[in-house]
C-alpha positions in Angstrom: -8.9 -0.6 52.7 -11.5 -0.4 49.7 -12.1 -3.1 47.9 -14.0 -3.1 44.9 -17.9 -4.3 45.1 -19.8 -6.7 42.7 -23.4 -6.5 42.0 -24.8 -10.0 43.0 -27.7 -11.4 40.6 -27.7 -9.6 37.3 -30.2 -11.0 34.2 -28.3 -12.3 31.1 -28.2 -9.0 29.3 -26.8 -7.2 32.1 -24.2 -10.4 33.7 -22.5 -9.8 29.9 -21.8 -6.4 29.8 -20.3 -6.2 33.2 -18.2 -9.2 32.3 -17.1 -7.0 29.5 -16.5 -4.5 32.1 -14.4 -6.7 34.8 -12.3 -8.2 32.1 -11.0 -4.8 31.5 -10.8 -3.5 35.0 -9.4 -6.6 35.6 -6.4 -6.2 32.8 -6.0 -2.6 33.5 -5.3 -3.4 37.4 -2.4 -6.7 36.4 -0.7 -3.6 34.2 -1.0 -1.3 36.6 0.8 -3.6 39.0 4.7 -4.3 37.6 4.3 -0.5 37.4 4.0 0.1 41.3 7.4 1.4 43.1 8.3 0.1 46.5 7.8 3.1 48.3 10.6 4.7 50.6 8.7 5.9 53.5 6.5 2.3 54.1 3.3 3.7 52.9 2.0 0.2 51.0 -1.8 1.5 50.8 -1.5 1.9 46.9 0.0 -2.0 46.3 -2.6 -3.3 49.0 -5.3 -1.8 47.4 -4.7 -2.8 44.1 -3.2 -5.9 45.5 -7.0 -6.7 47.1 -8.7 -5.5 43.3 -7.2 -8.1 41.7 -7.4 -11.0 44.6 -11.4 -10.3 44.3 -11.5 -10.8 40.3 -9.0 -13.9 40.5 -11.9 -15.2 43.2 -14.9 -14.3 41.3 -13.7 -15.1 38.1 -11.0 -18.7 38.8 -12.6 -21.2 36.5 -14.5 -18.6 34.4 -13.7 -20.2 31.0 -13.8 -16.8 29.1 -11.6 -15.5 31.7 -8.4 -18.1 31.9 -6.4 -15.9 29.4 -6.3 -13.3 32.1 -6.6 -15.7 34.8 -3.1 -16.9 34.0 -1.6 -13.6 33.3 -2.7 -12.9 36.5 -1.1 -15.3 38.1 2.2 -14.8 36.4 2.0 -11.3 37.2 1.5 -12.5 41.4 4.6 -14.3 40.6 6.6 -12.0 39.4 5.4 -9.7 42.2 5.8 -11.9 45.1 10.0 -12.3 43.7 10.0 -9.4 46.1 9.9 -10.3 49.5 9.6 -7.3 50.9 6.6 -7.2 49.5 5.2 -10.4 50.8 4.0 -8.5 53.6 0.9 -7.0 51.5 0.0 -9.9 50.2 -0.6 -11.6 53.3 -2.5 -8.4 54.1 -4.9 -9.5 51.3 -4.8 -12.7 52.0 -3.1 -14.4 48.8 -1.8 -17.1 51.0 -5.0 -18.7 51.4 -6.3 -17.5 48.2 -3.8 -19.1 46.6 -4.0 -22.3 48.1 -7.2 -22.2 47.4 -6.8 -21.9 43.6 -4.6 -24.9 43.5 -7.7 -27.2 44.7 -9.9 -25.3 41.9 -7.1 -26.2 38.7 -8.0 -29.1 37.0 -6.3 -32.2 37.9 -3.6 -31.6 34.7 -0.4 -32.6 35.2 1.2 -30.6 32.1 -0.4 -27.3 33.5 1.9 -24.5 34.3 -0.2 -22.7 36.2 0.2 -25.7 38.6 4.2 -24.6 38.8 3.0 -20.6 39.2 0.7 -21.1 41.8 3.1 -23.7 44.0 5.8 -20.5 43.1 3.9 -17.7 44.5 3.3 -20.0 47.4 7.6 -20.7 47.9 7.9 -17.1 47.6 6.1 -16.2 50.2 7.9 -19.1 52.5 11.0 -16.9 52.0 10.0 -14.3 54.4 9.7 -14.6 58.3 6.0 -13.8 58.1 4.9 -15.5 55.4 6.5 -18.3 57.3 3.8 -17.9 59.8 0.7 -17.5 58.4 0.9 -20.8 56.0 2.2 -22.5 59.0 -1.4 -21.3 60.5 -2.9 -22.6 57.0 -1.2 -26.0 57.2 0.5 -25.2 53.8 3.0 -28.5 54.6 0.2 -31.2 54.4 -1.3 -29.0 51.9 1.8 -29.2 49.6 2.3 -33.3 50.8 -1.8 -33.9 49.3 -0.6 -32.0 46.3 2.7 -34.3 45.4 0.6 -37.2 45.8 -0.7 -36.2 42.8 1.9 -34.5 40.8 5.0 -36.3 40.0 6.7 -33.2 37.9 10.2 -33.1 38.9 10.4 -29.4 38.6 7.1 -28.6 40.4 8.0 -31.3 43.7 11.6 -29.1 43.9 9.5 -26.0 44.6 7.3 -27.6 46.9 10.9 -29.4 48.6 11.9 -25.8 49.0 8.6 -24.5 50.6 8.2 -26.8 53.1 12.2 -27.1 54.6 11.7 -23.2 55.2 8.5 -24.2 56.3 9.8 -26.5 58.8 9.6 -26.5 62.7 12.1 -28.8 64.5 10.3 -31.1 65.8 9.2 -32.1 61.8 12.8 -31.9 60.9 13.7 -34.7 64.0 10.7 -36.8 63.0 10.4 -36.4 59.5 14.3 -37.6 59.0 13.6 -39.5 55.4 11.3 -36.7 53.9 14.3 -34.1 54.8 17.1 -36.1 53.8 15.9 -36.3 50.6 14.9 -32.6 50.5 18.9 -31.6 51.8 19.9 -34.0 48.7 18.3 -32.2 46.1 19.3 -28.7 47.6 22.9 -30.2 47.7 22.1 -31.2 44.5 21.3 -28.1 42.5 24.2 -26.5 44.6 26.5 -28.5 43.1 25.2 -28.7 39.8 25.2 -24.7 39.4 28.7 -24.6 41.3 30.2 -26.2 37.8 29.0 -23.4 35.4 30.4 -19.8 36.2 30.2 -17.5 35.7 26.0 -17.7 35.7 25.6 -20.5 38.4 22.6 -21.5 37.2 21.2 -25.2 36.8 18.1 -26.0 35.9 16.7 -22.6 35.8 17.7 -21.9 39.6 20.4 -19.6 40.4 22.7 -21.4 42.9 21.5 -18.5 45.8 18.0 -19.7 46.0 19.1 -23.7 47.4 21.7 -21.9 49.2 19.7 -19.6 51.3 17.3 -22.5 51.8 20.2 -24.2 53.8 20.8 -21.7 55.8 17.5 -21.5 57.3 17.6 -25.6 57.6 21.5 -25.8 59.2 19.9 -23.9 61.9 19.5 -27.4 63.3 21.9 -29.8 64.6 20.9 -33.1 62.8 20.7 -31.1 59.4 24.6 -29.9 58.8 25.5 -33.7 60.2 23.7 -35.1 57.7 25.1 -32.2 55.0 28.6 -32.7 56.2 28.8 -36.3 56.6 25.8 -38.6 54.9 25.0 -36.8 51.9 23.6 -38.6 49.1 25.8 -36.2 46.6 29.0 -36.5 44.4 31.1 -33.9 44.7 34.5 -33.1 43.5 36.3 -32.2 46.4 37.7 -33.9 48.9 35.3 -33.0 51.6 32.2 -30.8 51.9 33.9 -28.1 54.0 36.3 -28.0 51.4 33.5 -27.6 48.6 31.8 -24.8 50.0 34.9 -22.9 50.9 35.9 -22.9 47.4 32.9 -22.3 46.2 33.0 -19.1 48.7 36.1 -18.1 47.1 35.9 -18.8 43.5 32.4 -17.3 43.6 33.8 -13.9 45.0 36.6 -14.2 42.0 34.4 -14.8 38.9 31.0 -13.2 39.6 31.0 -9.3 39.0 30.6 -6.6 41.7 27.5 -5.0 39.6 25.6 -9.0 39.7 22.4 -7.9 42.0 22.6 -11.6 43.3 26.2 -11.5 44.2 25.6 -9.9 47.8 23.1 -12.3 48.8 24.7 -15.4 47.8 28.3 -14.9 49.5 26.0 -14.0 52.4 24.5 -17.4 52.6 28.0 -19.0 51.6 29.5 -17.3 55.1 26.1 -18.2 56.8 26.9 -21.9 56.3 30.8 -21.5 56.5 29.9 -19.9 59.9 27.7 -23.0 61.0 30.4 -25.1 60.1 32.6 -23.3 62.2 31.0 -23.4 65.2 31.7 -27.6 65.2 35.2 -27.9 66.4 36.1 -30.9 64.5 35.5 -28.8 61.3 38.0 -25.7 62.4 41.3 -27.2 61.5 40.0 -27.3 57.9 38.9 -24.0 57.8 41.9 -22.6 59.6 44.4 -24.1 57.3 42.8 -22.4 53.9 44.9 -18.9 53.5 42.6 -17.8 50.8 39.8 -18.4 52.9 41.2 -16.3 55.7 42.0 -13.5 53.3 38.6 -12.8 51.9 37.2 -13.1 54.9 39.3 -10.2 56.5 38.3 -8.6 53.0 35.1 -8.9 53.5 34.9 -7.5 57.3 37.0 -4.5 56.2 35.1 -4.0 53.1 31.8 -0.5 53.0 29.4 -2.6 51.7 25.7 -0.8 50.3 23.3 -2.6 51.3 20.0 -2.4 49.5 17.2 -1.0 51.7 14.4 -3.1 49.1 16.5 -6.2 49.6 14.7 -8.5 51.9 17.0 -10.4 54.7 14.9 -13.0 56.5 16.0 -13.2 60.5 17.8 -16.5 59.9 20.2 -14.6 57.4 23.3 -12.7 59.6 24.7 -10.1 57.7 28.0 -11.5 55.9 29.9 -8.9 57.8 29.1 -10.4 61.0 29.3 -14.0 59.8 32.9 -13.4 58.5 33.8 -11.9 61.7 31.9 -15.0 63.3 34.1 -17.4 61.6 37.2 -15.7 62.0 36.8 -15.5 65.6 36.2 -19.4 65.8 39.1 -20.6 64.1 41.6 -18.0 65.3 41.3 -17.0 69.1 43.6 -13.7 68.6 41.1 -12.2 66.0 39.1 -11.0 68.0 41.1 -7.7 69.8 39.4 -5.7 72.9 39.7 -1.7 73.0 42.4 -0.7 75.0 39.7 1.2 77.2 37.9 -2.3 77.9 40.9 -3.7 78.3 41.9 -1.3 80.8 38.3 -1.6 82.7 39.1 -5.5 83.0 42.0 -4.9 85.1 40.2 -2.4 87.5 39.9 -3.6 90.7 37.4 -1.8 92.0 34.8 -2.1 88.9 31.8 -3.7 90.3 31.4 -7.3 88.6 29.2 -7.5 85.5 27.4 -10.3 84.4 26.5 -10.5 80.8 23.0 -11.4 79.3 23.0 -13.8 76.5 19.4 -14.0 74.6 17.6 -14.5 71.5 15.5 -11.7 70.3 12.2 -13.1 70.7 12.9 -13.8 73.9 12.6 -10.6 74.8 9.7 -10.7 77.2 11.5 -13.4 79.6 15.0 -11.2 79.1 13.5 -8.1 80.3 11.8 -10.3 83.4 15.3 -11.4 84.0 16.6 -8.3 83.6 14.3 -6.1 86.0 15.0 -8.6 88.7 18.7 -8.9 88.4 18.6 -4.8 88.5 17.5 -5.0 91.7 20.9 -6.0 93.1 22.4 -3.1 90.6 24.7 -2.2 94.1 26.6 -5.9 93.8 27.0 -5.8 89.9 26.3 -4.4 86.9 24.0 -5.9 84.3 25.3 -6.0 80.2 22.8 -6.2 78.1 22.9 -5.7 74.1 20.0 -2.6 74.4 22.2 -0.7 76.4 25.5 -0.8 75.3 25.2 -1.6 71.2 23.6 1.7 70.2 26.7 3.3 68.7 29.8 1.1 67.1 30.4 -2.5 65.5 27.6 -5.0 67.7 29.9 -8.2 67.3 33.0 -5.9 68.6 30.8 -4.4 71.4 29.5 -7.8 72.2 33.0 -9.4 72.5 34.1 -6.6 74.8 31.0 -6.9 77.3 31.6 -10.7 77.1 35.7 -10.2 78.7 34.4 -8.2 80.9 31.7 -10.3 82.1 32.5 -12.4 85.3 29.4 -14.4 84.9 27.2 -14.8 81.8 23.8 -16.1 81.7 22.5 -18.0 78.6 19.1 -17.8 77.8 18.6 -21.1 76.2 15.5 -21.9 73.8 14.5 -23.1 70.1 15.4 -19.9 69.0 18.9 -19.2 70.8 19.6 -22.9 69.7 18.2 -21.4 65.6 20.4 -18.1 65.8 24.1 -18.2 64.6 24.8 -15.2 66.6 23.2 -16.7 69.9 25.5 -19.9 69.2 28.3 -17.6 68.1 28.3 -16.0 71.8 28.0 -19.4 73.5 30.7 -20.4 71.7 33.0 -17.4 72.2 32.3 -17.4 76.0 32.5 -20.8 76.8 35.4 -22.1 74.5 37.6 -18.9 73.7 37.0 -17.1 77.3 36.3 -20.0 79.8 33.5 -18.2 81.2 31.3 -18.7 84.1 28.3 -19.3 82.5 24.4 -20.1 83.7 22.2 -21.9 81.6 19.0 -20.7 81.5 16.4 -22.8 80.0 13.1 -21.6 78.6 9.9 -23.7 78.4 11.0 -27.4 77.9 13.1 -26.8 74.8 15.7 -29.3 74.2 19.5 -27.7 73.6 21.3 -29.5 70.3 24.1 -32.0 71.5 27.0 -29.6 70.9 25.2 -27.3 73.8 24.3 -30.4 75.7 27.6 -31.3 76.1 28.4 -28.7 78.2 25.7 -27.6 79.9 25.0 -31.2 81.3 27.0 -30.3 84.3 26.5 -26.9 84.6 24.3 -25.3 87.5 20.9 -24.1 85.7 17.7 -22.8 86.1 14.6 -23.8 84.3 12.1 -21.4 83.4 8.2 -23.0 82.8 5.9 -20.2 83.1 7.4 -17.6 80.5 5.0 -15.0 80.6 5.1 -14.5 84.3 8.8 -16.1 85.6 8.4 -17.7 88.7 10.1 -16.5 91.8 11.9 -19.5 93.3 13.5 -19.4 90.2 14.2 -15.9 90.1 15.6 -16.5 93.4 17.4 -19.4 92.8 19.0 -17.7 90.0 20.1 -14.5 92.6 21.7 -17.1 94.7 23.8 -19.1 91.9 25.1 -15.6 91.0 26.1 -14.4 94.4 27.7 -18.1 95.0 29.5 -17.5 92.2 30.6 -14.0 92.3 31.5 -14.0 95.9 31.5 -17.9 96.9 28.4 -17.4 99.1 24.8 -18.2 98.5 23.2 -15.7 101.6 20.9 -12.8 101.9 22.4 -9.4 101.6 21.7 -8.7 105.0 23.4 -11.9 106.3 26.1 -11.2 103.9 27.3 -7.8 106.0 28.0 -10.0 109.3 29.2 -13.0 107.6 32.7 -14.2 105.9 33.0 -17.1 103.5 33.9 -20.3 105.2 36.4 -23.1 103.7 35.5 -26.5 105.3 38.0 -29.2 105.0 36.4 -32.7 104.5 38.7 -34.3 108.1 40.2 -37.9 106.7 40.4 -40.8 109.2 43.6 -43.1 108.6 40.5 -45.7 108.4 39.4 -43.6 105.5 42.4 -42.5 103.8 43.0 -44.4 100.9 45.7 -43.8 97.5 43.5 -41.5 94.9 43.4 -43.7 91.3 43.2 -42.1 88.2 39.1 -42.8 87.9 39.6 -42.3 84.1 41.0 -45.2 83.5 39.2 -47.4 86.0 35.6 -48.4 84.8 33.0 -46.9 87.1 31.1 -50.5 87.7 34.5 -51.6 89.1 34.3 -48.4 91.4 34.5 -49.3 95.7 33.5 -46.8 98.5 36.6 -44.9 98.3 36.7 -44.8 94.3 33.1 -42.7 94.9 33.8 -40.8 97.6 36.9 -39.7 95.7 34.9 -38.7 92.8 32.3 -36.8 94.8 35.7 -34.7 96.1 36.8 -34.2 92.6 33.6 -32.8 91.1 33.3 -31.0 94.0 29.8 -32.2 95.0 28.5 -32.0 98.8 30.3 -34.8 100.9 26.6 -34.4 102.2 25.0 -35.8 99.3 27.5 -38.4 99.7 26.5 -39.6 103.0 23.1 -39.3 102.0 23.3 -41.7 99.4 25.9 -44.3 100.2 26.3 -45.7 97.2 27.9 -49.4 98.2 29.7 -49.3 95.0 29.9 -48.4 91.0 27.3 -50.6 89.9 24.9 -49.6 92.5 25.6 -45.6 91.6 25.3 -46.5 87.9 22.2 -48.3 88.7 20.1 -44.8 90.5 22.3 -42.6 87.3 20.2 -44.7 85.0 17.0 -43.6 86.6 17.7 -40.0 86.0 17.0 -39.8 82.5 15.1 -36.0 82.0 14.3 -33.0 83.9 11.3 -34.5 85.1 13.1 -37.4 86.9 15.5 -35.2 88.2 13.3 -32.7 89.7 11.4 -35.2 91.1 13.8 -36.8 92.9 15.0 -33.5 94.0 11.9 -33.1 95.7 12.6 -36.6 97.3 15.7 -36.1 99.0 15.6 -32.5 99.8 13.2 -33.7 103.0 15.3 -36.2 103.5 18.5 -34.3 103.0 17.0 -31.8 105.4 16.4 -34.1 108.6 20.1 -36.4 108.0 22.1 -32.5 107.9 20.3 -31.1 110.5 18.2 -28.5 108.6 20.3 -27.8 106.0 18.6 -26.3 102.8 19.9 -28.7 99.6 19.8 -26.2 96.8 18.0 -26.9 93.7 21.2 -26.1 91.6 23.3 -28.1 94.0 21.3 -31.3 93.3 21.0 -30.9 89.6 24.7 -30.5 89.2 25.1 -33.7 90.7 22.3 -35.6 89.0 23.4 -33.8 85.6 27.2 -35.4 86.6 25.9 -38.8 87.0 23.9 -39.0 83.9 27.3 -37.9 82.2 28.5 -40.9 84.0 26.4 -43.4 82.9 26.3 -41.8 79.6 30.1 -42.1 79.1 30.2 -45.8 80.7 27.4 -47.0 77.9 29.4 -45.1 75.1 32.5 -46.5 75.7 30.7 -50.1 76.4 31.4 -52.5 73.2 28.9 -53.0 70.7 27.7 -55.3 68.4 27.0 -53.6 65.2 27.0 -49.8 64.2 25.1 -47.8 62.4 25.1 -44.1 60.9 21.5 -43.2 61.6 21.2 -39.8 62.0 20.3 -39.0 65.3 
């Protein structure tokens, strides 16, 4: 890239006439910019060029008084450049983002200024793409945008900044940072609702009701924020609930905006994005099931050849409204989802090998594919389904369903992104609660699933994966042996496999030990005897090893050791523990890793479902 050079140290006579000069250059480069194309075959060298022309005048030249005419078209004309994010690429290849947050610590400290509102505009804009995301992350453009509030109390200008920082925001900000993002989610809520009431434009405020939208979308990614959309908003609205605003909002939208409206596409995408999110939550379906019109477009919608423009931007958080339609159908009607009659056929085969199903997020590509090469090694047991090999032709959600029914086992590759994507949550969802899947947790690093995720994979057999750039083998071969338990009830090599048959051992039960079986249910667990636990280790199908190795003398004393077990870390080291232990008091047996985390994970539910139910003195609705 060329960029253009400035002589350094000219005398008086000489520093005016180039000033002359540069103020020309300068304005014939910001009208030569509205004029650039995007181009069709990804050749950006012309906009970067220019692109870095201009960056080095707005540098050179910021508080040049005799230039802040064409400073500030300048800067309007980066605004109205950076609308298009798929063009925020180039200028982070410039380097605008720092530039930019430069030049907001070089304005003077004047409220009324409206380059202030540019500036902090160019900056949002380029928060609406997946890489601008990153590299003002890198720049600390957050605290950045905090310092700058602290100073500037324009309503207008601190709604901007709201919006750049929730799409700047990591999880862990969003969990700590609950008051902050409450009040951000208010004011998106705010101008949603506000725009909702004046069709057919949908504008408040001078914001067009897609731009909060889309916003949400990217922040309902997360758990805590569509509980705290759905049920402690600080927001009047008209109808009778909020799943009930945006669905009409979904519909009436569709009715009274026109098919030629170059924001229409986008903004029924974000409305099914968020209608999806809401269906994943099953107290939420019966609402969305029960509205006809609802169901209609949505079958409209999947049905529907829709051109999507190739210079329209669609950050990663933003599933096509296609697939989100389909996604939403699928959750609040089990039958809308119909296998081919050739997979349906392949299900019934007998012979078929078994096929277990991966489950990822894309950027978790480089631990799928370790997964994947491993697992392939066992390619004469079962087959391995896996989106890169059998989505290359056809509808993916379709193709995705099919290889999930035919699935025996599917693994779940758990992390901050699955937990982000809709899709990834969509699959969990389809597997575990229309299906009734077998399915493996796999956890990546020490990411923390959201509670609907928790829920059920708290007593599911997992595997944990720490080092992700290089898996570790126990764990690859722990994971072998949980499919191979599963798949054909026995956890052995392949060798001792050939000369052994699965065994069924009956637990033999002295008339000293036989007892009535009680409905535990309905007994509380601290009122739980000997037989009441042993009886419960039976039902969950634990190891009446791990039974005799314990001995719990009663409820309160297994409540007691399920309090201790209260994260990985505590359960893996008590693993370590008792597998010695477990070892010498059953004669060499090997206690599998999976077989003690089911149990510990079981016990926690326990305790966690004695404490719940416990009485308590006051209540609160913190968000959580």
């Amino acid at each position: 890239m060329t960029k253009l050079i400035f002589p350094s140290g000219p005398d008086e006579d000489e520093s005016s006439n180039e000033n002359t000069q540069d103020r020309k250059a300068f304005s014939n480069a910001l009208k030569q910019l509205p004029q650039l194309k995007i181009p069709t075959d990804n050749n950006f060298q012309e906009h970067e060029h220019l692109l870095a022309s201009i960056s080095d005048y707005g540098n050179k030249y910021f508080q040049s008084p005799e230039y802040s005419q064409i400073i500030q078209n300048m800067i309007l004309q980066i605004v109205n450049y950076s609308n298009q994010t798929i063009l925020v690429p180039c200028l982070i290849k410039t380097d605008y983002p720092s530039s930019v947050l430069n030049w907001i610590n070089r304005l003077p400290n004047e409220q009324s200024s409206p380059s202030y509102k540019y500036l902090i505009g160019i900056i949002y804009n380029i928060s609406r793409h997946d890489e601008g995301v990153q590299i003002l992350n890198a720049l600390d453009a957050t605290n950045k945008l905090k310092e700058f509030q602290k100073d500037h109390r324009i309503t207008e200008i601190n709604i901007i900044c709201a919006m750049t920082m929730a799409l700047l925001s990591t999880p862990e900000q969003i969990k700590n940072e609950r008051k902050r993002m409450n009040n951000i989610l208010d004011q998106l809520l705010q101008i949603v609702n506000d725009a909702s009431k004046r069709p057919p434009t949908y504008m408040s405020d001078g914001w067009h009701i897609s731009e909060p939208s889309i916003v949400l979308v990217r922040l309902i990614c997360y758990e805590r924020t569509l509980d705290y959309i759905l049920q402690h908003a600080q927001v009047e609205f008209d109808a009778d609930s909020i799943v009930k605003f945006f669905i009409e909002l979904f519909v009436n939208f569709h009715k009274q905006v026109q098919q030629n409206d170059p924001l229409k596409l986008s903004t029924l995408t974000a409305f099914c994005n968020i209608l999806w999110s809401i269906s994943l939550r099953q107290q939420y379906k019966d609402e969305l099931k029960e509205n006809l019109q609802l169901k209609s477009l949505l079958d409209e919608l999947i049905h529907q050849k829709i051109l999507i423009d190739p210079t329209h931007y669609v950050p990663k958080y933003m599933e096509n409204i296609q697939k989100a339609a389909e996604g939403i159908l699928c959750n609040i009607d089990n039958n809308q989802i119909n296998l081919s009659n050739q997979q349906q056929t392949s299900i019934l085969t007998k012979d078929k090998k078994p096929s277990i199903m991966i489950s990822y997020a894309h950027s978790d590509n480089s631990v799928c594919s370790q997964i994947y090469n491993e697992l392939d090694k066992y390619n004469s047991q079962f087959d391995i389904w896996i989106d890169w090999k059998n989505t290359k032709t056809g509808y993916l959600w379709g193709k995705i369903a099919d290889g999930m029914a035919d699935a025996k086992i599917i693994l779940c590759l758990l992390s901050s992104k699955y937990y982000e994507s809709k899709s990834c949550q969509q699959e969990f969802v389809y597997a575990h609660d229309h299906l009734k899947k077998i399915i493996i947790p796999i956890f990546i690093l020490d990411d923390k699933p959201p509670g609907w995720i928790a829920i059920h994979t708290c007593i599911m057999k997992y595997v944990r994966f720490r080092n992700v750039k290089q898996l570790e083998q126990e764990k690859l071969k722990e994971l072998v042996e949980m499919i191979k338990e599963n798949l054909f009830g026995i956890n052995l090599t392949k060798d001792e496999q050939s000369s052994t048959l699965p065994v069924h051992h009956d637990i033999p039960v002295s008339q000293k030990d036989a007892h009535e079986l009680v409905d535990l249910s309905k007994k509380p667990v601290n009122q739980w005897n000997k037989n009441d636990i042993k009886q419960w280790f039976q039902e969950n199908q634990i190891p009446m090893d791990l039974w005799k190795l314990y001995q719990f003398e009663n409820g309160s004393h297994m409540l007691n050791y399920a309090k201790s077990l209260e994260n990985d870390d505590k359960i893996e080291s008590q693993r370590q523990i008792y597998s010695n232990e477990f070892s010498e008091v059953c004669k060499d047996k090997r206690l599998l890793p999976h077989q003690f985390t089911t149990f510990a994970f079981l016990l926690r539910k326990l305790y966690l479902e004695q404490i719940t139910n416990e009485p308590t003195k006051s209540k609160t609705c913190q968000i959580s």
